[in-house]
C-alpha positions as CSV (number, residue, x, y, z in Angstrom):
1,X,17.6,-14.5,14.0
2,X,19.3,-12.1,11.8
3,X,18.2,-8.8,12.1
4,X,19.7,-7.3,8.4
5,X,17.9,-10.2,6.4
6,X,14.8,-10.0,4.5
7,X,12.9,-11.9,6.4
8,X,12.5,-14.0,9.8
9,X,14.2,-17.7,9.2
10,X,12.7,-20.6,11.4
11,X,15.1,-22.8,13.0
12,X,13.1,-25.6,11.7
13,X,14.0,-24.9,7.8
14,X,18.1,-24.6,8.7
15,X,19.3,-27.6,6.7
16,X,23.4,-26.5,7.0
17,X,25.4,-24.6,8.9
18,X,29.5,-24.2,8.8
19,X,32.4,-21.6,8.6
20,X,35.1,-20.7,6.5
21,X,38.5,-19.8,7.1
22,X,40.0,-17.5,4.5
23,X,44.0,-17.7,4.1
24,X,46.5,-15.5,1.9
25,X,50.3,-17.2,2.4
26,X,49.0,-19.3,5.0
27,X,48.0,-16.1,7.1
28,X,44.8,-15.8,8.1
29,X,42.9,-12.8,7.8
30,X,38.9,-13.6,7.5
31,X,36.2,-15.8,8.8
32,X,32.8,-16.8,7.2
33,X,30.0,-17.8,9.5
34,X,26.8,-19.1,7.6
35,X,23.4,-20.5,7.7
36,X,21.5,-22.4,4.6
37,X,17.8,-22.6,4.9
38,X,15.3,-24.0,2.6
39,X,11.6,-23.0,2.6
40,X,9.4,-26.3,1.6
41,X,6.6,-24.2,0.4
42,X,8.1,-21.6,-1.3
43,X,11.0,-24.3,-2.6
44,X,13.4,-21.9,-2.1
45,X,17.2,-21.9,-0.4
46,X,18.3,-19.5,1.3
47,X,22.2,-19.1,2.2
48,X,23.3,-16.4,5.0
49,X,26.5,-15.3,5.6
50,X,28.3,-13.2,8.3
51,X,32.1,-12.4,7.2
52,X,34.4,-10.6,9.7
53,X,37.8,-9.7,8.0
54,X,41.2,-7.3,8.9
55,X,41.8,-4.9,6.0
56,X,45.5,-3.8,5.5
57,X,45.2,-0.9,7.7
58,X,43.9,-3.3,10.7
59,X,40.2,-1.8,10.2
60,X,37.7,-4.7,11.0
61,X,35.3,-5.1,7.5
62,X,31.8,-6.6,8.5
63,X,30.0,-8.5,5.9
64,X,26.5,-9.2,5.5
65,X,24.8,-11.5,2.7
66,X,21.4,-12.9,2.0
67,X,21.1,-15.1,-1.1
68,X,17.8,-16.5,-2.2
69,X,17.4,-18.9,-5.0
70,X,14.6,-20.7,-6.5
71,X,14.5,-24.5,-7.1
72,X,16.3,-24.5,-10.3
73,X,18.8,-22.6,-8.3
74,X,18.5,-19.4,-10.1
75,X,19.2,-16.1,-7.9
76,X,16.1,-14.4,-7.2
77,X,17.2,-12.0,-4.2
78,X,20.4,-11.0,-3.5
79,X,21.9,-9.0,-0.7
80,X,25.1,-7.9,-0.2
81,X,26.1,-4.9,2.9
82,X,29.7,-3.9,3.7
83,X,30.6,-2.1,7.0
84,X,33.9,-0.8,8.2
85,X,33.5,1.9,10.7
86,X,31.5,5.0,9.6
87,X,31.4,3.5,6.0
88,X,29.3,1.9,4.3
89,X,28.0,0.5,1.3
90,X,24.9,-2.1,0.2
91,X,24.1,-3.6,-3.4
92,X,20.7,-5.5,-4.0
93,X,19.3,-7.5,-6.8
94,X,15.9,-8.6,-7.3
95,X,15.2,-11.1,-9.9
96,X,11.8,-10.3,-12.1
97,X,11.4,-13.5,-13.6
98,X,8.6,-12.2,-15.9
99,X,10.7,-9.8,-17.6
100,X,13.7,-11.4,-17.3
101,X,14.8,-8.3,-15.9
102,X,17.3,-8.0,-12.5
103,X,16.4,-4.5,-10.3
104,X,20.1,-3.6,-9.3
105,X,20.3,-0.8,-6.2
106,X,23.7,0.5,-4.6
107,X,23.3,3.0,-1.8
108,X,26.6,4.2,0.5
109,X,27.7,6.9,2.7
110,X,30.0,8.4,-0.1
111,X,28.0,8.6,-3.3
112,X,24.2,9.0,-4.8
113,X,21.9,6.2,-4.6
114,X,22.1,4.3,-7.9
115,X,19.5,1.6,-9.2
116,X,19.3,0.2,-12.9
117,X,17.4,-2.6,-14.7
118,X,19.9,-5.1,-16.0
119,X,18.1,-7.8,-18.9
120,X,19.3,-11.0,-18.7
121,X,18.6,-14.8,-20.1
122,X,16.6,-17.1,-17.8
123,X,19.6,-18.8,-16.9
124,X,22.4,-16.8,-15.4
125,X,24.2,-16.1,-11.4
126,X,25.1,-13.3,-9.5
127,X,28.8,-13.0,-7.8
128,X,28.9,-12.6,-3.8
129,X,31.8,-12.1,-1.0
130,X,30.1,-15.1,0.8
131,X,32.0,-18.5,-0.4
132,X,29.3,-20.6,0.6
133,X,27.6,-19.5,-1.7
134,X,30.0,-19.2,-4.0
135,X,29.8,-21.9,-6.4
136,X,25.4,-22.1,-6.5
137,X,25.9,-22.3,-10.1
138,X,26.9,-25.3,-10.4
139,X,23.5,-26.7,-9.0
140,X,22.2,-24.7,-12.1
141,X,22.2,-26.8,-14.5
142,X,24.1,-30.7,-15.9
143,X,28.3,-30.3,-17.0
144,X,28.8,-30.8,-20.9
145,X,29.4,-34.4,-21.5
146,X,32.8,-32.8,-22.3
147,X,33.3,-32.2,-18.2
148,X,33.4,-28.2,-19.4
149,X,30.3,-25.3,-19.1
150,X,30.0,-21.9,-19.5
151,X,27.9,-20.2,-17.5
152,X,26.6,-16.0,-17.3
153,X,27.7,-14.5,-14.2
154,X,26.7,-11.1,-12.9
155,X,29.9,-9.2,-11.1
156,X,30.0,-6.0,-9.7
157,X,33.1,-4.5,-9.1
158,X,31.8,-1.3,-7.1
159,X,33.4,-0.8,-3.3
160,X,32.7,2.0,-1.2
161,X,31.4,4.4,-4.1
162,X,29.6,3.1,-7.3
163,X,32.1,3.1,-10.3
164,X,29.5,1.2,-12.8
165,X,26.5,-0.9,-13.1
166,X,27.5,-4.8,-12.7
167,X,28.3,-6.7,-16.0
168,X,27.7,-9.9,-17.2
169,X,30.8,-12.4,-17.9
170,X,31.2,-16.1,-19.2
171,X,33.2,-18.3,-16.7
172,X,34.5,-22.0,-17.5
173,X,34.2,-24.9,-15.2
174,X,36.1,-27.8,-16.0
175,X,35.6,-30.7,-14.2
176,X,39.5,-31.9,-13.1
177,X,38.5,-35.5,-12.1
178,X,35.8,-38.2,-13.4
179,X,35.1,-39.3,-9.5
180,X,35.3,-37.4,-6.5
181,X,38.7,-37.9,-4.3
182,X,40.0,-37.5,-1.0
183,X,41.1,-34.2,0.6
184,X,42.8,-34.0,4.2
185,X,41.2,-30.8,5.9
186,X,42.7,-30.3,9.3
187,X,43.1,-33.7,9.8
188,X,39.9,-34.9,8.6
189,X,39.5,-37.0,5.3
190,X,36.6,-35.7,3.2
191,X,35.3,-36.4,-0.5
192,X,35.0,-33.6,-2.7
193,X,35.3,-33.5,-6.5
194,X,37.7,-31.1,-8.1
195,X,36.8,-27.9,-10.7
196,X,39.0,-25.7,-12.5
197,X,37.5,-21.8,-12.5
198,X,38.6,-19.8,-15.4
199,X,37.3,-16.9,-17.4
200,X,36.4,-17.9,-21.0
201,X,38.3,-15.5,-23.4
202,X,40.2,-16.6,-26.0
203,X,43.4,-17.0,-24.4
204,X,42.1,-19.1,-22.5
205,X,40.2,-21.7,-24.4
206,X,43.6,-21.9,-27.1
207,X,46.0,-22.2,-23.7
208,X,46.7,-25.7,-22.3
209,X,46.6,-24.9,-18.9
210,X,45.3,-21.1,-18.5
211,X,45.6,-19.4,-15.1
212,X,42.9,-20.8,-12.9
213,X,40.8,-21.0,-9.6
214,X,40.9,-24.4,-8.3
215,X,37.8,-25.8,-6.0
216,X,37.0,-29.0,-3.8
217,X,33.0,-28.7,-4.0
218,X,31.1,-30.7,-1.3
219,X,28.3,-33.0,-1.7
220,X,26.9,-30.8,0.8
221,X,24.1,-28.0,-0.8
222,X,26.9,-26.7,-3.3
223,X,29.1,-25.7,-0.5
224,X,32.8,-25.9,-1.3
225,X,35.4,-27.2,1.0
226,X,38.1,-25.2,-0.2
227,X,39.1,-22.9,-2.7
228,X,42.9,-22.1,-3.9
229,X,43.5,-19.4,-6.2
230,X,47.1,-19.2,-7.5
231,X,47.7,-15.7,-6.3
232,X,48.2,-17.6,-2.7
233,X,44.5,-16.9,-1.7
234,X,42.5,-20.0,0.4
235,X,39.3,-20.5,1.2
236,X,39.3,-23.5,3.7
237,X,36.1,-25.3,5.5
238,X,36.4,-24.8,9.1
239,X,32.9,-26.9,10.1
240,X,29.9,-28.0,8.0
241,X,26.7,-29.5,9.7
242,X,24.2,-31.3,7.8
243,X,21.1,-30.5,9.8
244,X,18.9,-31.5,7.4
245,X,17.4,-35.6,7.2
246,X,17.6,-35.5,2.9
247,X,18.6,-32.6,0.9
C-alpha cells in the first residue's frame, strides 16, 4: 500500500512490477522502484513510482509519482512530490476531459501555492521523473507510416520554487529499426525495438542526424528497458515482472 497515492491499489489489479537503475558515466547515482496497476472497471492504468537518488552535495532526493491514464492512454491524473530533507515541493494535474482543460497545482516549502488551467487538444502527455512511465505516449496513438510522430508534451521545468506554469512542446519519435532486436542487459538477452527522441524545431527536422535520446521500449506496458542520452546519462532495467495473464 502506498500511503502518498490517490487511492488504495489491490494486489489483485498489479499487472507489472520492476526497477530501474539510473547511470551518468557508468556511476550510479538513482534507483526507480515501481508498480503498474490496471483497474478493469474503470479501464484505467495506473503506474507508481518510488525514486531514491544522491544529489551532488550527498543529500538523499525522495521521489514520489502517481500516473493515471485512461484506455486510450491519455493522462488523466498526475502526481509528482519531491523530498530532500526539510524541502519540499509537489506538482499535480488533473485532466477535465469535458473542457479539455488540465488543473495544474504546485505547492512547496519555499514559495506561494500556485494553480492554473492549462487548455489543451484531446490528445497530448505530461512529462514525469518516473521512467517507467516515461515513454506512455507512445501507447497513444499508431507511428506515421513514415516510422516518425510528433506528439504534444506538457513539461514543467519548476524545482523547489515555481518559476512558471508548464508548457506545451512537440517531440519526434523516430522509429530506428523496422523489427525489434536484441539487447544484452546484464547478461540477459531481451527484445526491444529502438526510438530516437528529439525535440522538433527546425534544426532538427533539416539535420541528418540531430542530437537525440535513444530508447529500447519493451513489449511490456510501454515500459522501456533502457534509455541513453548522449550527455552520458542511462536509464537501465534492473527487473521487470509480468504479473499479469494478458495485457
Amino acid at each position: 500500500m502506498h500511503l502518498w497515492t490517490s487511492k488504495n491499489y489491490h494486489k489483485n489489479d498489479k499487472i507489472y512490477r520492476g526497477a530501474f537503475h539510473y547511470f551518468r558515466n557508468e556511476n550510479q547515482y538513482a534507483e526507480e522502484n515501481f508498480d503498474v496497476y490496471r483497474d478493469k472497471k474503470e479501464q484505467s492504468y495506473h503506474y507508481i513510482s518510488e525514486i531514491v537518488a544522491r544529489v551532488s552535495t550527498g543529500e538523499i532526493l525522495n521521489m514520489h509519482v502517481e500516473y493515471c491514464l485512461n484506455k486510450e492512454f491519455v493522462p488523466t491524473y498526475l502526481f509528482i512530490e519531491k523530498i530532500m530533507g526539510k524541502d519540499f515541493a509537489i506538482e499535480k494535474y488533473e485532466f477535465n476531459p469535458k473542457k479539455n482543460q488540465i488543473h495544474f497545482e504546485f505547492k512547496s516549502n519555499k514559495t506561494e501555492d500556485t494553480t492554473t488551467d492549462i487548455a489543451t487538444a484531446p490528445k497530448f502527455f505530461i512529462t514525469s521523473p518516473s521512467a517507467a512511465a516515461s515513454m506512455l505516449f507512445l501507447r497513444s496513438k499508431k507511428l506515421d507510416s513514415s516510422g516518425k510522430s510528433s506528439f504534444n508534451i506538457l513539461s514543467s521545468q519548476n524545482q523547489w520554487e515555481f518559476q512558471d506554469f508548464p508548457q506545451f512542446k512537440n517531440i519526434l519519435i523516430e522509429r530506428a529499426n523496422l523489427t525489434a532486436e536484441k539487447i544484452n542487459i546484464e547478461g540477459q538477452n531481451v527484445q526491444a525495438v529502438q526510438y530516437k527522441m528529439y525535440e522538433d524545431i527546425p534544426a532538427n527536422k533539416s539535420a541528418k542526424d540531430p542530437a537525440h535520446v535513444k530508447v529500447y521500449l519493451s513489449q511490456h506496458g510501454g515500459i522501456p528497458y533502457m534509455i541513453k542520452s548522449e550527455d552520458g546519462t542511462k536509464i537501465q532495467i534492473k527487473f521487470l515482472n509480468d504479473l499479469s495473464d494478458k495485457e
